[in-house]
N, C-alpha and C positions, 0 to 999 in steps of 0.2 A: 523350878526347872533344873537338870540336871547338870552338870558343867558340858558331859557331852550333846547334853539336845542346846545349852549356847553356843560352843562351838559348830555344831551342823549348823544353826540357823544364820550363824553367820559365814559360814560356809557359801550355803547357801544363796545368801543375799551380795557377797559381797567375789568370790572368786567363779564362778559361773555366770558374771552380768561386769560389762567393764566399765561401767558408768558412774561416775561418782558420784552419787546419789547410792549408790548400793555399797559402794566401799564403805561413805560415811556410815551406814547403818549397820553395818556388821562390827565398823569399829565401835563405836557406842555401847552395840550387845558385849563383847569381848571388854570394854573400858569398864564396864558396869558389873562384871563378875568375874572379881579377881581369883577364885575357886575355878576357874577356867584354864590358867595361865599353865600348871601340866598337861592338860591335855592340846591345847594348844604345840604347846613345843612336838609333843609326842608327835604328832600328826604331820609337824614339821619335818620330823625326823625321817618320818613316811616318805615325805615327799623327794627328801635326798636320798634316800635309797634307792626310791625309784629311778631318780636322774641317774644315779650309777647303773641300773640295771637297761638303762637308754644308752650307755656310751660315755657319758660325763664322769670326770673326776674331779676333783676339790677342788685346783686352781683355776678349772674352765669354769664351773659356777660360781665362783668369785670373781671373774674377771666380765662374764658376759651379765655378773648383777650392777659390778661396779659400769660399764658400760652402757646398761638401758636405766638402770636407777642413779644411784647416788651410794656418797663412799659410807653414810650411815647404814643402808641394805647393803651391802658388802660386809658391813662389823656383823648382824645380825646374820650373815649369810653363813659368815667364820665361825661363831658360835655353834649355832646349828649343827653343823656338818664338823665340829669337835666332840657335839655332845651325841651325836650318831657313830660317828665312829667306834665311843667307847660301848656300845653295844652289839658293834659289828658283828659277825658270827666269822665275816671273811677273813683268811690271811692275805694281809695284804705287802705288796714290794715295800722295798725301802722307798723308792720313789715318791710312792702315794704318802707313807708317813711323811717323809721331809716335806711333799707338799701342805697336808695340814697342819704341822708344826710350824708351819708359815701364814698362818692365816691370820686376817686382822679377828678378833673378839670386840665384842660391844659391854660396855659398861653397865654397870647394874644400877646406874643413878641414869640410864636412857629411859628408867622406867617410870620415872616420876609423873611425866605426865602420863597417862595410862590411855586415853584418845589419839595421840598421834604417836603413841609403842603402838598399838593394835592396829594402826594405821598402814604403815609402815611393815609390820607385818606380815598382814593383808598384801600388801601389796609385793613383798618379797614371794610369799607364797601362790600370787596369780602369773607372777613368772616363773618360778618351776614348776608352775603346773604347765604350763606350755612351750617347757623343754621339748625341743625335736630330737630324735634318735640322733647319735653322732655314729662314728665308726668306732669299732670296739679295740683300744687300742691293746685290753690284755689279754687279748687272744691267745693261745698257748702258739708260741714260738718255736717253741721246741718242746720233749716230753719233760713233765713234773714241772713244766714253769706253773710260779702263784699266779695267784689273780694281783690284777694292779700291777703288773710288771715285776720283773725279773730280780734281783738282787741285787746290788750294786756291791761289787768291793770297794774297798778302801781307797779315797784318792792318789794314785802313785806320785809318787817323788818329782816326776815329772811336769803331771798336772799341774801341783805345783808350782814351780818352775816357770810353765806357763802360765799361771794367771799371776804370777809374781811381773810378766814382764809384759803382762798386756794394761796392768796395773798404773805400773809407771809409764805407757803412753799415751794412755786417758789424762794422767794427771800434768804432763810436761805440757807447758806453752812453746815448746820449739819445736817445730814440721821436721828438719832432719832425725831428734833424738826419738820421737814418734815413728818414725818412720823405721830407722832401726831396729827400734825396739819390738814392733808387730811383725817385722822380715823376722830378725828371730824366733818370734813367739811361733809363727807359722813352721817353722824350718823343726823347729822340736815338736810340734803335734805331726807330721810328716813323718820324723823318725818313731814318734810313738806309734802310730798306726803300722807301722811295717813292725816294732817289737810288737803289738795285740795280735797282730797276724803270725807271725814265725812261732808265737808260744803257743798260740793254737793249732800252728799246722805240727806240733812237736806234742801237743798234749791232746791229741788225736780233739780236740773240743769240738763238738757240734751243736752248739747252743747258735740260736738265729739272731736273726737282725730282732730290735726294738725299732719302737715309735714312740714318740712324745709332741704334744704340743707346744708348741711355742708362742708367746703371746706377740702379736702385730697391732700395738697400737696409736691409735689416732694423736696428732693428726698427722695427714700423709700415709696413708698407709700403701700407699701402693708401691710406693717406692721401697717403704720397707721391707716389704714381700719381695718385691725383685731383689733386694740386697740379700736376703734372707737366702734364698734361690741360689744366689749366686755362691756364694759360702757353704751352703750346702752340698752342692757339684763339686767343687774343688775340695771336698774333704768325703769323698764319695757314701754321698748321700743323698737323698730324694724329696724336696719337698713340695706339697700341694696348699694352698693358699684359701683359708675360709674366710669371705670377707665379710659375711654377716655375722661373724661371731669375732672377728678379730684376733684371729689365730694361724698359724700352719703349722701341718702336720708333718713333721718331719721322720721318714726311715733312713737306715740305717744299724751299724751297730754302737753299742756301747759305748765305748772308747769313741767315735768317731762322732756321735751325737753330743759329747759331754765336749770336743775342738769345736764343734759348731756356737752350740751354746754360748762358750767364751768370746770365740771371736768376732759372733752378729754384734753381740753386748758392746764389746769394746769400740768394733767400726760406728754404731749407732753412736757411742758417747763421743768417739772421735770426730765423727760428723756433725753434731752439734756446737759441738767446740769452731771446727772450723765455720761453721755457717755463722754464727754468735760473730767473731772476728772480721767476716767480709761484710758483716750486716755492719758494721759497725765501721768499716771504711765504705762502705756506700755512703752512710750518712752522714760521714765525711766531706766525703767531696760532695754535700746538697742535696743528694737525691735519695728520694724514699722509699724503702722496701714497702711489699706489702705480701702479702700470701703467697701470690703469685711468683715472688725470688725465691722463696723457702722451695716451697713446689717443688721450680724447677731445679733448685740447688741439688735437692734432696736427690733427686731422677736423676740429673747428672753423674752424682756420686753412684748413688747404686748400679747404674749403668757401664759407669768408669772401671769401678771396683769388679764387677760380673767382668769385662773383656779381659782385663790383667789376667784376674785368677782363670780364665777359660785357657789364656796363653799357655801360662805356666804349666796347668794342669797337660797340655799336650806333651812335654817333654818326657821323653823317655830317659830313663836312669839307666845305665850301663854297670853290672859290675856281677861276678859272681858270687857274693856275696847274697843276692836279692833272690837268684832262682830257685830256692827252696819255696819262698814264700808265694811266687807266682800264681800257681794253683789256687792257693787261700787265696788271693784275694781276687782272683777271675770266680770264684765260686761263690765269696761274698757278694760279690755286685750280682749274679745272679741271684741271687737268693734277697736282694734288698729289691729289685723289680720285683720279685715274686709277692713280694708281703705286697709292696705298694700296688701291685695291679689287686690283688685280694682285696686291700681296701678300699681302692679306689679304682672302679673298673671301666670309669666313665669321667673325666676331667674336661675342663673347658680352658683355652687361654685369654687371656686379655690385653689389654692397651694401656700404655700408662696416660692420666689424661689430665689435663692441664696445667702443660707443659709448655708454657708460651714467654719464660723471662730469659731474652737471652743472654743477659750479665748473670743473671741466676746460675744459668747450665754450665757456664765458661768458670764462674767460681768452682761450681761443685766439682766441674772436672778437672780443675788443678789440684783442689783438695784432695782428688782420690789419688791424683799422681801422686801427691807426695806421699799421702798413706803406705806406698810400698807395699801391699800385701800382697805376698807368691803363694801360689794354690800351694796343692800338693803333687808332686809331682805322679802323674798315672803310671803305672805299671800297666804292660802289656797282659 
């Protein structure tokens, strides 16, 4: 038989029928003809192409493998979609590369045993076969943008700057020097976005908003979403919450998606920090955490955090200095609804939901107080 009539037959038996009884036989055919194992890949390769021509790009299918499978289909998923790439025909953004330059790879000693590699496989490959279309986030934004998103320049000086000092509030055990440290981190993404603005209303630039997704995951994730949300608003931006896939999708522009990015990261590690610490004076003084204080901590917090930054973000900035840039950025937010109704022309809200420890909520809402972080302040 041919390596390709082994591979259909196991095709066949094994990713068109989900029953394990037909996995195991496919892996068997596939264990039993190692003259199989290019066309295998090749086919592999098929199937990641296809997820991009659905919507997906390389760190959504790494993340929704590692989330229904396991971190071994994940390695094998990194592979794959490295060794697709270098075939690619597409130009792709720097985006998309940095995201596959990031991928876990699987070891060439996975192969030893040749029944649970073909296994495994198999079973990588019956999930991206029933990838659902997602929204296509490289849409042309503007004219001559690539596929895979837009360019990125070079991190500025500022950038930075800021991740230098959102850095050191992840890592400090003191609430006041954290707390500083992210008021400033915010305060200089605030002035960055009015420099992205001024230099585009001066270098006449018409290039649009981007999207990206961001990963939301478990456990808690709803909380995370709302914190997400909230970070996103105060740094004007828009995002929508996939919770079957464990992600949202955030618009906005450039510059203001790459403040978001930093400061969800940092509030999540700063949140865990704190919650880690009151978990640990609860069981202090006797009493036992369970699920249910995390939860609520978690909700607290991101809840705490959303009002602050809603505040802040209401303040209007006085000075003439700014009215150059007014326009641009009344014309940005239009133009960041515009994408996001394109993509998403139909949205639904939710509840946060099991939210019921109320030592939990009282932690996480003091924790956000001290966190400090001030939106950005809106320009009219």
């Amino acid at each position: 038989m041919s390596t390709s009539g082994t591979v259909d037959r196991a095709f066949r038996s094994a990713l068109y029928d989900t029953g394990d009884d037909t996995l195991d036989t496919g892996a068997s055919l596939l264990a039993a003809d190692p003259a199989a194992d290019a066309e295998l890949a090749r086919r592999g390769e098929d199937l990641v192409a296809s997820a991009w021509q659905r919507g997906w790009q390389p760190a959504d299918v790494v993340r929704v493998v590692r989330r229904e499978l396991d971190e071994t289909h994940a390695r094998l998923a990194g592979s794959l979609i490295r060794a697709q790439a270098l075939r690619d025909g597409r130009v792709r953004g720097a985006r998309w590369q940095a995201q596959v330059a990031g991928l876990p790879t699987s070891e060439a000693a996975a192969r030893a045993d040749r029944f649970s590699y073909a296994t495994a496989v198999l079973e990588l490959y019956r999930l991206l076969l029933r990838l659902p279309a997602l929204e296509p986030l490289d849409e042309a934004a503007g004219a001559g943008e690539p596929p895979g998103g837009r360019e990125r320049k070079p991190e500025s000086r500022m950038l930075g700057r800021i991740r230098a000092l959102l850095a050191k509030a992840e890592a400090t055990g003191f609430p006041e020097e954290a707390e500083a440290l992210s008021a400033k981190a915010q305060e200089l993404m605030a002035r960055h976005s009015v420099d992205e603005a001024l230099l585009a209303a001066r270098a006449a630039v018409t290039e649009g908003p981007d999207a990206v997704r961001i990963g939301v995951d478990p456990p808690y994730e709803q909380a995370k979403a709302v914190l997400l949300d909230a970070v996103a608003a105060a740094n004007h931006c828009r995002a929508v919450w996939n919770e079957a896939f464990g992600f949202s999708t955030v618009v906005g522009f450039a510059s203001d998606l790459e403040a978001v990015e930093l400061l969800y990261t940092s509030l999540l590690v700063q949140a865990t920090g704190a919650m880690t610490r009151a978990e640990a004076a609860q069981r202090a003084g006797g009493r036992k955490r369970t699920k249910t204080f995390r939860q609520s901590f978690l909700a607290a917090y991101a809840h705490r955090v959303g009002v602050r930054l809603a505040a802040a973000a209401a303040e209007v900035p006085v000075g003439e200095d700014l009215l150059p840039v007014l326009p641009v950025l009344a014309s940005r937010e239009v133009a960041v609804g515009e994408r996001m109704d394109r993509l998403f022309p139909e949205t639904t809200t939710t509840r946060l939901r099991g939210v019921s420890d109320a030592a939990g909520w009282e932690e996480g809402s003091r924790a956000a107080d001290a966190a400090q972080v001030r939106g950005r302040k809106r320009l009219p």
